[in-house]
N, C-alpha and C positions, 0 to 999 in steps of 0.2 A: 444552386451553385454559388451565388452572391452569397448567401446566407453562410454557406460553411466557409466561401474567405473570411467573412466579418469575425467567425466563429472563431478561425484559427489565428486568426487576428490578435485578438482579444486575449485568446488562450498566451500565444505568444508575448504580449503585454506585459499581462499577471504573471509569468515565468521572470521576466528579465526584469521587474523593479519587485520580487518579492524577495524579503531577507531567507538567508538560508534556514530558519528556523520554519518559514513559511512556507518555502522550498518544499521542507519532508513533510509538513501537512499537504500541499498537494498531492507528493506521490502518495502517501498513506491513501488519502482520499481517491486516485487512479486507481490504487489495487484494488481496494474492496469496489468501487463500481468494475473492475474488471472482471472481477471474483462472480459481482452478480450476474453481469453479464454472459459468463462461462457457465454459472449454474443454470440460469435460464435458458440455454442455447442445448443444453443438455437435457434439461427437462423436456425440452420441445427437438431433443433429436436431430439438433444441427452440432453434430460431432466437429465436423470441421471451424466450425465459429466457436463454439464450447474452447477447442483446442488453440485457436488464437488468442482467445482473449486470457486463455492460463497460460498461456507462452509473456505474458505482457506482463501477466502477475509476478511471474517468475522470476521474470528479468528486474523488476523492482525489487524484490525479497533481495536478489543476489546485489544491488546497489545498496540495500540498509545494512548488510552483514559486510559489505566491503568497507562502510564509510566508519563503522564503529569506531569509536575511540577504545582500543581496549587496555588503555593504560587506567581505566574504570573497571571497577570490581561488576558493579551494574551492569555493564556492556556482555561479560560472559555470560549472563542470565539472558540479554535480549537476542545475542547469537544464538543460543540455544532454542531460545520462543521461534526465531525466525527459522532457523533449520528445521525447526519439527515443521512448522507453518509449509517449508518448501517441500517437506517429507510428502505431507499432504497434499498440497497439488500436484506432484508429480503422480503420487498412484493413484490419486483420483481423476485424473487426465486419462493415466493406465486403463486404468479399470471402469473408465464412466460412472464415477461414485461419487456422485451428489453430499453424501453425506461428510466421506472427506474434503471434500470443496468447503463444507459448511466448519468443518472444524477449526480450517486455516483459515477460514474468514473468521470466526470468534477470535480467534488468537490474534491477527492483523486488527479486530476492530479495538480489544485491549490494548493493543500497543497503542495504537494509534489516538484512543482518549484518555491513555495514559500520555501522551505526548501534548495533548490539549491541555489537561494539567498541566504541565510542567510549563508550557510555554506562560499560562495565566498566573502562575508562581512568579514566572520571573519578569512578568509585566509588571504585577504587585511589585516586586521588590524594587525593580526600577522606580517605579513612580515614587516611593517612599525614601528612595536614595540608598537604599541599600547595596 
């Protein structure tokens, strides 16, 4: 019990001094451990955990497609990656399909080291004054 306040402590920390750049590498990082956690809970036949933990996924997909900027050409490409991503968990929730789980995790883990990218671009170009 001590352990999990320090946990959500700490969790809570890292949320309230991290930039918002830092911000969507957490959730990025939330969904896919959610994603695994939903596959695993599936594999092993606990539906109702499986099902919680793609309720969690979901709710973050629908927070990245909300925040878009889409006065960005870019941005209607990542709606679209996000919505299939959401296609996928939902009827692999449906239908207990492992497999679709796994598709919208590829597609989440792309975005999401595509976002590591981008952030390491613009740390580079910071430091060089750009």
């Amino acid at each position: 019990m001590v352990n999990q306040k320090m946990a959500n402590a700490y969790k809570n920390q890292q949320v309230m001094t991290s930039s918002p750049e830092q911000l969507t590498l957490l959730l990025y990082n939330g969904a896919l451990r959610f994603l695994t956690e939903s596959m695993l809970a599936m594999e092993q036949g606990d539906l109702q955990k499986s099902h919680n933990a793609n309720i969690r996924v979901q709710n973050i997909v629908r927070e990245f497609v909300l925040t878009l900027d889409m006065s960005y050409e870019l941005s209607i490409t990542w709606a679209q990656l996000y919505e299939y991503a959401e296609h996928c968990l939902i009827q692999g929730n449906i239908k207990n399909d492992v497999a679709l789980l796994k598709q919208a995790k590829d597609v989440l883990q792309e975005l999401r080291d595509a976002w590591v990218g981008a952030m390491q671009q613009t740390h580079v170009a910071r430091a060089v004054g750009k």
